[in-house]
ZARO-36298 format. One record per atom (N, C-alpha, C, CB): residue in one letter; atom name; x, y, z. Coordinates in pm, 1 decimal. Glycine has a CB too. Example, Ala and Ser with C-alpha at 12.3 -4.5 7.8 and 13.67 -1.06 7.14 Angstrom:
<nodes>
+---+----+----------+----------+----------+
: r :  a :       px :       py :       pz :
+---+----+----------+----------+----------+
: A :  N :   1319.0 :   -569.0 :    780.0 :
: A : CA :   1230.0 :   -450.0 :    780.0 :
: A :  C :   1320.0 :   -330.0 :    780.0 :
: A : CB :   1130.8 :   -447.3 :    904.6 :
: S :  N :   1285.0 :   -225.0 :    708.0 :
: S : CA :   1367.0 :   -106.0 :    714.0 :
: S :  C :   1290.0 :      3.0 :    787.0 :
: S : CB :   1408.4 :    -59.8 :    572.5 :
+---+----+----------+----------+----------+
</nodes>
This chain:
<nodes>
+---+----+----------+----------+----------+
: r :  a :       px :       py :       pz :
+---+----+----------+----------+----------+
: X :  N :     82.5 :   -119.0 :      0.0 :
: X : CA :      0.0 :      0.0 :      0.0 :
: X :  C :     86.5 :    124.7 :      0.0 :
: X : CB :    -93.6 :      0.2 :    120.0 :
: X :  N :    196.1 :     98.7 :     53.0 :
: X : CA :    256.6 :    245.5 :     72.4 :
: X :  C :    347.4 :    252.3 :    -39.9 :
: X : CB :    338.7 :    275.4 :    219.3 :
: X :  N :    361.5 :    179.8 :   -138.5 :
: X : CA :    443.1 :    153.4 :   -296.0 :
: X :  C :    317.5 :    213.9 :   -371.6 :
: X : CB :    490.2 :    -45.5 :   -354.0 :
: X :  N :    199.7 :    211.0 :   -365.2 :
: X : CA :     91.9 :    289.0 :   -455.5 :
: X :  C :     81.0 :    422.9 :   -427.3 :
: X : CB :    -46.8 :    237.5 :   -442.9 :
: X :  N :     68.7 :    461.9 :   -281.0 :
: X : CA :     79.0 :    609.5 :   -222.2 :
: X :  C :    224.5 :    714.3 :   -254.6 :
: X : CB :     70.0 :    584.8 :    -52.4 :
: X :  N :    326.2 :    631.9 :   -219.6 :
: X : CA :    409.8 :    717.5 :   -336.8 :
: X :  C :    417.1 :    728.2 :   -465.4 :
: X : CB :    510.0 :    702.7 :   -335.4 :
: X :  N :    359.0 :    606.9 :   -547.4 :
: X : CA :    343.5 :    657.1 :   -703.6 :
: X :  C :    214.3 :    735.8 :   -723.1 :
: X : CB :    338.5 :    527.1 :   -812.5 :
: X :  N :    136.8 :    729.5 :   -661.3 :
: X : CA :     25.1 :    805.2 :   -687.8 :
: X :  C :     61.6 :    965.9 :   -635.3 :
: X : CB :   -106.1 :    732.8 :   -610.5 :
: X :  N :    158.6 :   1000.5 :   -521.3 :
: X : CA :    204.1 :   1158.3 :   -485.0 :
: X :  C :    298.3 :   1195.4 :   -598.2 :
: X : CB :    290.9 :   1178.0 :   -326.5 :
: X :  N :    295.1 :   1134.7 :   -686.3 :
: X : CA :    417.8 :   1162.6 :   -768.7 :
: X :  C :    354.2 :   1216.9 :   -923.8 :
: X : CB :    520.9 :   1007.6 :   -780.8 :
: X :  N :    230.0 :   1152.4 :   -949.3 :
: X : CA :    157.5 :   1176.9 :  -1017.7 :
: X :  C :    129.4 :   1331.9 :  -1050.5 :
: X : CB :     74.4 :   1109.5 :   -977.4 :
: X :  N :     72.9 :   1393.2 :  -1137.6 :
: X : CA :     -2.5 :   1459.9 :  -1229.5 :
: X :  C :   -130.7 :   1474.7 :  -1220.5 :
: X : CB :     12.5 :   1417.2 :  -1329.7 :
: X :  N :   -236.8 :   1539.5 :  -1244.4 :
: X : CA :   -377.1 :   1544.9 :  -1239.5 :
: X :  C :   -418.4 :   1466.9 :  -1391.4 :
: X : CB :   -431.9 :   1715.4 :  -1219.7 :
: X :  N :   -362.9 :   1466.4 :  -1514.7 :
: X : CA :   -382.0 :   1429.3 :  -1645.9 :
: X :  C :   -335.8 :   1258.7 :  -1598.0 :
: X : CB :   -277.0 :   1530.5 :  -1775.4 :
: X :  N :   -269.7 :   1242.8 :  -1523.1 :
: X : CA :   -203.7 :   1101.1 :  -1476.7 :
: X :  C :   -296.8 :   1012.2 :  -1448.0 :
: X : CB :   -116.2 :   1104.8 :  -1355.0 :
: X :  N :   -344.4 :   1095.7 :  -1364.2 :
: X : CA :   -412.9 :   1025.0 :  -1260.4 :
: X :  C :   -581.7 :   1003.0 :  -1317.0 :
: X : CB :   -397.2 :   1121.6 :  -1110.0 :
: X :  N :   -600.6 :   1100.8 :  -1448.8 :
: X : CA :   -720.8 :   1054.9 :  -1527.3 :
: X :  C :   -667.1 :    971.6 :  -1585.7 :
: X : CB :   -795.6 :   1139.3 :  -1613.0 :
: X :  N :   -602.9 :    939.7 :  -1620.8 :
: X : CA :   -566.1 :    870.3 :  -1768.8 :
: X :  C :   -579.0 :    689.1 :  -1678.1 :
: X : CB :   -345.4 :    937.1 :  -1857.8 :
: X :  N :   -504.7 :    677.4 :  -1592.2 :
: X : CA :   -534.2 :    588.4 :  -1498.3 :
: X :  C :   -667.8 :    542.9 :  -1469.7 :
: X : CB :   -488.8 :    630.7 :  -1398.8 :
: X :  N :   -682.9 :    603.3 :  -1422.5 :
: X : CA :   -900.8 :    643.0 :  -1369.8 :
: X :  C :   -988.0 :    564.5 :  -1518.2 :
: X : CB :   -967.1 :    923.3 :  -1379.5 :
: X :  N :   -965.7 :    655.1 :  -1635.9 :
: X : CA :  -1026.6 :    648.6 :  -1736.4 :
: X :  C :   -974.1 :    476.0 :  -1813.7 :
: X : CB :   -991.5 :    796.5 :  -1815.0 :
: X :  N :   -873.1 :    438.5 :  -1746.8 :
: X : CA :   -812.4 :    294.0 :  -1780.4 :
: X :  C :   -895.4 :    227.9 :  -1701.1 :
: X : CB :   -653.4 :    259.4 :  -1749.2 :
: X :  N :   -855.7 :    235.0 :  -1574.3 :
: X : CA :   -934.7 :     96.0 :  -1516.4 :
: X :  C :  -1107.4 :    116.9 :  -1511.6 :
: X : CB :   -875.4 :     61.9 :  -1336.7 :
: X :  N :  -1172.2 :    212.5 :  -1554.1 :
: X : CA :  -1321.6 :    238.4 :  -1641.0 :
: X :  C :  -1345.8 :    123.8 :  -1723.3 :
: X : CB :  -1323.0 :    374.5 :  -1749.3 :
: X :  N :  -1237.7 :    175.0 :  -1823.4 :
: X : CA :  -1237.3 :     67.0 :  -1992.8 :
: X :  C :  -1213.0 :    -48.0 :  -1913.5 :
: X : CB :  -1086.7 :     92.0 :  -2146.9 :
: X :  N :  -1125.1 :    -74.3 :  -1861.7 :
: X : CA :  -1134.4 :   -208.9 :  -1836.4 :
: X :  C :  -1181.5 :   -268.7 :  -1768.9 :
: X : CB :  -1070.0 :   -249.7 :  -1824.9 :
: X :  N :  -1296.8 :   -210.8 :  -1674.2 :
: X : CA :  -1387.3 :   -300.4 :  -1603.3 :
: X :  C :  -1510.3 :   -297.4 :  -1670.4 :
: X : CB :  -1405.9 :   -266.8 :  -1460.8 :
: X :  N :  -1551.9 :   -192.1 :  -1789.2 :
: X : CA :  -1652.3 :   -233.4 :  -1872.8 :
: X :  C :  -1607.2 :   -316.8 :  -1979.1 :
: X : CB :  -1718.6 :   -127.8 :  -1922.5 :
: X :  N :  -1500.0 :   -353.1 :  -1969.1 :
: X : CA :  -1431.4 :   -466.0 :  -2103.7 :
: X :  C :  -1468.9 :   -637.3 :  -2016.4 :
: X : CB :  -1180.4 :   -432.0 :  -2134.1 :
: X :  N :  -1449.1 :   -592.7 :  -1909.2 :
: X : CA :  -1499.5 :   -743.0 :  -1829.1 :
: X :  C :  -1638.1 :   -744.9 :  -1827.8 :
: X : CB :  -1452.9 :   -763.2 :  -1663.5 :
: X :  N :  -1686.6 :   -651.5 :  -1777.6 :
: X : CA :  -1859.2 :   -666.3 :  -1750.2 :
: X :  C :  -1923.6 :   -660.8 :  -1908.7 :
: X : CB :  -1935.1 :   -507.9 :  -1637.9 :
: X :  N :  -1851.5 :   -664.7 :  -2007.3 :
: X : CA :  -1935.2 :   -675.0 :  -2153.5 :
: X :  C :  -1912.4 :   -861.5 :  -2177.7 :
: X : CB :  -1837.5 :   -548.9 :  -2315.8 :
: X :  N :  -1808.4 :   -900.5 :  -2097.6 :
: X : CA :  -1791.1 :  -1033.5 :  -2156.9 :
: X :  C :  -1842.3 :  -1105.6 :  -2060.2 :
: X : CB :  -1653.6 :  -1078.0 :  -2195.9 :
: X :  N :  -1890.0 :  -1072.0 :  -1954.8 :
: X : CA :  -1948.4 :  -1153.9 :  -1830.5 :
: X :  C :  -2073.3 :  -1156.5 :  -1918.5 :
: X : CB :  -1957.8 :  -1078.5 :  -1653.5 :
: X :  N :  -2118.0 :  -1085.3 :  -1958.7 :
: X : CA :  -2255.8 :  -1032.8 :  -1995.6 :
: X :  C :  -2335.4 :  -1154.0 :  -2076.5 :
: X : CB :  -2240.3 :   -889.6 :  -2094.4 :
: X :  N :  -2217.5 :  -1126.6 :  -2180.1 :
: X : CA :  -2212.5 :  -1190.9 :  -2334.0 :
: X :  C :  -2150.4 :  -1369.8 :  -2332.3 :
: X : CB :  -2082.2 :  -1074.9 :  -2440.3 :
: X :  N :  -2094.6 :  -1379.4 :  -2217.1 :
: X : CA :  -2084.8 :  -1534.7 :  -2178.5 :
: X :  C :  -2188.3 :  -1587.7 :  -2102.7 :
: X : CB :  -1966.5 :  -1566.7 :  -2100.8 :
: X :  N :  -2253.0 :  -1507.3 :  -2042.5 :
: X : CA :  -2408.9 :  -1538.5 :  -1945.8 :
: X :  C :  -2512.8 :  -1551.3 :  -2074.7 :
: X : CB :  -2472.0 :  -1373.7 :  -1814.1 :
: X :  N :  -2503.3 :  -1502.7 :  -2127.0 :
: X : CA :  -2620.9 :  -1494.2 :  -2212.4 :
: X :  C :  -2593.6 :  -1578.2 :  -2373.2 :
: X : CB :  -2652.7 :  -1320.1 :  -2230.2 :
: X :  N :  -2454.0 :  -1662.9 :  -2370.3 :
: X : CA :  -2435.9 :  -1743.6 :  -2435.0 :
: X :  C :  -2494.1 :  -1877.7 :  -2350.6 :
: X : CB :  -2304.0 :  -1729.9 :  -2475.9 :
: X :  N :  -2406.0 :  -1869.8 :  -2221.3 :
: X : CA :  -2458.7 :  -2027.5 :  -2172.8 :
: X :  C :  -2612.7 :  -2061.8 :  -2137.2 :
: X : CB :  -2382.3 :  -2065.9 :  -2033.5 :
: X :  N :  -2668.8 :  -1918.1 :  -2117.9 :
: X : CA :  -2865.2 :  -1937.7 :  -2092.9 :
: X :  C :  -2893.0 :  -1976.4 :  -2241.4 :
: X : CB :  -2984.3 :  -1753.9 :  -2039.6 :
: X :  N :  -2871.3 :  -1926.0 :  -2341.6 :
: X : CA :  -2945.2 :  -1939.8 :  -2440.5 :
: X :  C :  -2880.8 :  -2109.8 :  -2500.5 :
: X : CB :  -2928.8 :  -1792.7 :  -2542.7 :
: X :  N :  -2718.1 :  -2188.3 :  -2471.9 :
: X : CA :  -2689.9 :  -2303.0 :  -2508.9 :
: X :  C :  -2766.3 :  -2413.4 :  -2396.0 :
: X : CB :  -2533.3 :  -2306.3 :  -2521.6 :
: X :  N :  -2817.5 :  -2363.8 :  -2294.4 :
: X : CA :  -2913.9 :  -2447.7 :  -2182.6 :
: X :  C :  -3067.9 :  -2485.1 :  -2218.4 :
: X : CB :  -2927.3 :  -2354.9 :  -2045.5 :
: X :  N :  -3099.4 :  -2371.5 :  -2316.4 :
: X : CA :  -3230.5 :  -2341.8 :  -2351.7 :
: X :  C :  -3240.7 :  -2465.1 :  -2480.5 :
: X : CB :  -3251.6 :  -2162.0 :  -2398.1 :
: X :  N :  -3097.0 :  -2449.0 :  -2578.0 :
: X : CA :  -3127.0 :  -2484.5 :  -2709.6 :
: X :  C :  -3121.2 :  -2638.5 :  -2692.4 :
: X : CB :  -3025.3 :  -2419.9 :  -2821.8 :
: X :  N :  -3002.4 :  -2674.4 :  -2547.8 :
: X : CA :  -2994.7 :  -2803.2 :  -2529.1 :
: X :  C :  -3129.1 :  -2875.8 :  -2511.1 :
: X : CB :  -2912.1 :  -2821.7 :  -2424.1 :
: X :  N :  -3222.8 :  -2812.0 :  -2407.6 :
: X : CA :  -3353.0 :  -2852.5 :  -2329.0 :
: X :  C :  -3438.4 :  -2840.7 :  -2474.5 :
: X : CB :  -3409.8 :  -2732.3 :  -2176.5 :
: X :  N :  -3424.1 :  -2829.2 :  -2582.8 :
: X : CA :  -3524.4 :  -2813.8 :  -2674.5 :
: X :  C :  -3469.9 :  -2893.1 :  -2786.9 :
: X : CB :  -3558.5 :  -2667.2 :  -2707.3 :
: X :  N :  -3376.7 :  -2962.6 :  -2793.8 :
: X : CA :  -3300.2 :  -3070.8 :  -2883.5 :
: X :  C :  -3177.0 :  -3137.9 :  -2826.7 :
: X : CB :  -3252.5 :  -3006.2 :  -3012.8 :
: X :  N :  -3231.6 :  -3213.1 :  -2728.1 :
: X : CA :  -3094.7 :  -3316.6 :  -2653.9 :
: X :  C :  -2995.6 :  -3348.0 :  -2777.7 :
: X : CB :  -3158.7 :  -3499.9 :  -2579.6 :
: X :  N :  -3052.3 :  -3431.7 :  -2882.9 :
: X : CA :  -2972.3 :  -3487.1 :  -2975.6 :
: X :  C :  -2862.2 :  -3434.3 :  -3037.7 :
: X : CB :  -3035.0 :  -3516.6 :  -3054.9 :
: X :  N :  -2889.0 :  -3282.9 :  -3036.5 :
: X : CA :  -2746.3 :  -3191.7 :  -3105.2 :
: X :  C :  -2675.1 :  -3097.2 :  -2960.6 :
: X : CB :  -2818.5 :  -3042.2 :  -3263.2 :
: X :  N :  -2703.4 :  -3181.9 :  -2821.0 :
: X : CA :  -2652.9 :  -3140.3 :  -2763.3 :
: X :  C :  -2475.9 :  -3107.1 :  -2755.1 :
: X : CB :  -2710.8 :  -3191.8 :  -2701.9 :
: X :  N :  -2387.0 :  -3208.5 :  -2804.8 :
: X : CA :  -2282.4 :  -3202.8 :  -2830.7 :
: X :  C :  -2248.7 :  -3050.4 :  -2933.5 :
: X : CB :  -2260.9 :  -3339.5 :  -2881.7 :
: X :  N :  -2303.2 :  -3068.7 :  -3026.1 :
: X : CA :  -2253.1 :  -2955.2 :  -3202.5 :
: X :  C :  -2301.3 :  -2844.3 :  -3094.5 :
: X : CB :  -2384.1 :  -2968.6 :  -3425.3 :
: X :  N :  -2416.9 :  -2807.2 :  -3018.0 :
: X : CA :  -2462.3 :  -2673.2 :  -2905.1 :
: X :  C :  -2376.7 :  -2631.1 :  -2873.0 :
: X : CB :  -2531.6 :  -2684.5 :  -2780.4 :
: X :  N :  -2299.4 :  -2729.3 :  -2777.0 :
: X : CA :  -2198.2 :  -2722.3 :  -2675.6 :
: X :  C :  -2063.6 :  -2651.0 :  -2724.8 :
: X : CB :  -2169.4 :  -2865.3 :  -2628.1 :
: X :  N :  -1984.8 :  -2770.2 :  -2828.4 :
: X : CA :  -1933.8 :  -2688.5 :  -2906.0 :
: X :  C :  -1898.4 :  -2548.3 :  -2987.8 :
: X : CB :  -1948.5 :  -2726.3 :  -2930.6 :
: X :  N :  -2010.2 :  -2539.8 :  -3033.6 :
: X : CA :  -2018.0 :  -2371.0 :  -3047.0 :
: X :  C :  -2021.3 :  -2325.8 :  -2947.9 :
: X : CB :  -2121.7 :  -2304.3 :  -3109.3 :
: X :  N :  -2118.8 :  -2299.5 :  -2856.6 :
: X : CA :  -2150.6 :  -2227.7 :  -2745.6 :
: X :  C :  -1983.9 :  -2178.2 :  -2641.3 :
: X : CB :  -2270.5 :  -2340.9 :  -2659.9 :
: X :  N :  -1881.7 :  -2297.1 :  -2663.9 :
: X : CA :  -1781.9 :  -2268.3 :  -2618.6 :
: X :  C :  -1652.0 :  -2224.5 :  -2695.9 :
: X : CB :  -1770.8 :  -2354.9 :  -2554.8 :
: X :  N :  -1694.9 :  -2196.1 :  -2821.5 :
: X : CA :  -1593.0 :  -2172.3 :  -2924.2 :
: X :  C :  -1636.3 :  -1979.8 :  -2950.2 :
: X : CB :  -1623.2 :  -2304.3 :  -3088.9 :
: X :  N :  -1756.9 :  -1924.2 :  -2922.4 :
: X : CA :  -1830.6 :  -1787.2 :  -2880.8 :
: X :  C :  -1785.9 :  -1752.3 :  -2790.8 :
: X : CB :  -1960.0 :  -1777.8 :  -2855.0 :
: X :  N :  -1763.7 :  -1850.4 :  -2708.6 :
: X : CA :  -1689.9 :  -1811.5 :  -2573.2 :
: X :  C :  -1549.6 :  -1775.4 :  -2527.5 :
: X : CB :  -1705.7 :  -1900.0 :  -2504.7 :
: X :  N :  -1498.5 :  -1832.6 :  -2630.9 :
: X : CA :  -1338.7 :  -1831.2 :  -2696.9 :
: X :  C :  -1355.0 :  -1670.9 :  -2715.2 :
: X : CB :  -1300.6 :  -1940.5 :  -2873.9 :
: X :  N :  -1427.7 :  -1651.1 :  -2831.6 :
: X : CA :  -1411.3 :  -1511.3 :  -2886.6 :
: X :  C :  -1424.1 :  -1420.2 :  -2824.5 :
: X : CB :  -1474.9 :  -1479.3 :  -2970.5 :
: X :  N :  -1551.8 :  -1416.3 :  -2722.6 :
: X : CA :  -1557.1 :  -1339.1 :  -2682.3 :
: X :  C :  -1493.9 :  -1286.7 :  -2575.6 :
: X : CB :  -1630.1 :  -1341.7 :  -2687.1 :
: X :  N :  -1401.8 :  -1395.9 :  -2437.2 :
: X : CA :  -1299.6 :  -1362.9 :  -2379.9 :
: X :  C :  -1192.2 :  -1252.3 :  -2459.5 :
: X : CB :  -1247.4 :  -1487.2 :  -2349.4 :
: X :  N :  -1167.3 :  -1337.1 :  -2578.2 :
: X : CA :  -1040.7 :  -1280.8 :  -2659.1 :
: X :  C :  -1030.6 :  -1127.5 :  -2665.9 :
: X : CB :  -1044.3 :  -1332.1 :  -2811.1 :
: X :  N :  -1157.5 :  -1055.1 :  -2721.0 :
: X : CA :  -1252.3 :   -949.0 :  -2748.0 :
: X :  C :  -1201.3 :   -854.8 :  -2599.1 :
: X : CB :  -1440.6 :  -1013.9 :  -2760.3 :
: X :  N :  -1258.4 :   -938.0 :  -2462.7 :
: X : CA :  -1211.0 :   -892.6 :  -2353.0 :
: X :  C :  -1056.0 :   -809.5 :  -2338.5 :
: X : CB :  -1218.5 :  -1006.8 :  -2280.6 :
: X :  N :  -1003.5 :   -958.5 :  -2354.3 :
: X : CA :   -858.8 :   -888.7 :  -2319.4 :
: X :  C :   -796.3 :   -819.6 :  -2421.8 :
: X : CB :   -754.6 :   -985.4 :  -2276.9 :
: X :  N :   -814.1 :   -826.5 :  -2524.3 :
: X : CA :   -806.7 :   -714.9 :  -2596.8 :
: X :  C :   -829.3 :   -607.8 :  -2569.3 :
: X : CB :   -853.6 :   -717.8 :  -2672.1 :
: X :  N :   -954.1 :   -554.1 :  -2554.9 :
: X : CA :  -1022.9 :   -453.7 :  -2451.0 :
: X :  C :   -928.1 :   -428.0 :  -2322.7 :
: X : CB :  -1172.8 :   -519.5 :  -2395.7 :
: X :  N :   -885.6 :   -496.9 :  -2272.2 :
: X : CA :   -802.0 :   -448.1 :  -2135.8 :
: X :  C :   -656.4 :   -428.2 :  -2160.0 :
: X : CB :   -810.4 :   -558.7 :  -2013.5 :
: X :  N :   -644.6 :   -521.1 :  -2277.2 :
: X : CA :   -460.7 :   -465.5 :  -2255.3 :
: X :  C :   -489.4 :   -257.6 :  -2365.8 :
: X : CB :   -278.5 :   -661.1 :  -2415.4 :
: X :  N :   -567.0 :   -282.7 :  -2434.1 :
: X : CA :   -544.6 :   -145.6 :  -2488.6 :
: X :  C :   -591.7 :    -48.4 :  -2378.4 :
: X : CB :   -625.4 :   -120.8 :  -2629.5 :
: X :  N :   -676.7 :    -68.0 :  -2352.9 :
: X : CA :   -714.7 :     17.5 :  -2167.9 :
: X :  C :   -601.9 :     77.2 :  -2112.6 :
: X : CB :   -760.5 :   -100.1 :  -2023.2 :
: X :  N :   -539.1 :    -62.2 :  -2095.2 :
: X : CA :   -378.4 :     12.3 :  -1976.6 :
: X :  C :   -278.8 :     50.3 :  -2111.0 :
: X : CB :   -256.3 :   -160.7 :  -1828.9 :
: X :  N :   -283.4 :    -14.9 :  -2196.4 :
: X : CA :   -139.9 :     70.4 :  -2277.2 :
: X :  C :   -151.7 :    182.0 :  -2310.1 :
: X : CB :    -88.3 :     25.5 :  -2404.4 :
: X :  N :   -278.4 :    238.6 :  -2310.6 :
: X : CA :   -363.3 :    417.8 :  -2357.0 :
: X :  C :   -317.9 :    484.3 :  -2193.2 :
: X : CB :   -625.0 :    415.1 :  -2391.6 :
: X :  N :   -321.1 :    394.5 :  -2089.8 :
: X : CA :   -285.4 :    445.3 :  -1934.0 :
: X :  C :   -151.5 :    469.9 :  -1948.6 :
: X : CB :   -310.9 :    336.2 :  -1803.1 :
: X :  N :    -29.7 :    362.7 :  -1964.7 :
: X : CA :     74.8 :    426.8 :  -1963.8 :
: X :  C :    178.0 :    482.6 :  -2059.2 :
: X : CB :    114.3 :    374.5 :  -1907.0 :
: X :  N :     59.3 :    511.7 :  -2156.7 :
: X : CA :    151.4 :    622.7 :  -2273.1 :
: X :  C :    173.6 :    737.3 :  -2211.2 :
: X : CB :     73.9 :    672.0 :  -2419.9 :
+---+----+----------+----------+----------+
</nodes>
């Protein structure tokens, strides 16, 4: 704690947005993929309960969307902080 309190007295007012305005982006870069993985696995629960038989090919996709859309995430977060410490 006291390694953050001196980098933060050391700081700038433009710093210390630019920071601020980073970890923003990047907690709406998580809460878009929480979102969008919740509402992949309700809707692959739904499609399962309404055709057991292609439960497998569901599944599959449902976790290959899920792939992407993590990816999408951290993408989203590493540009967040590299816009922070330019």
């Amino acid at each position: 704690m006291l390694n953050m309190l001196t980098l933060l007295q050391g700081m700038s007012t433009g710093d210390g947005l630019a920071i601020g305005l980073a970890i923003v982006g990047g907690g709406l870069s998580v809460l878009g993929a929480g979102i969008g993985i919740g509402l992949i696995g309700g809707r692959m629960t739904e499609a399962m309960a309404r055709q057991p038989e292609e439960g497998q090919t569901i599944q599959t996709a449902a976790i290959i969307l899920a792939v992407f859309i993590e990816g999408v995430a951290l993408f989203g977060l590493v540009i967040a902080f590299m816009r922070s410490a330019a």
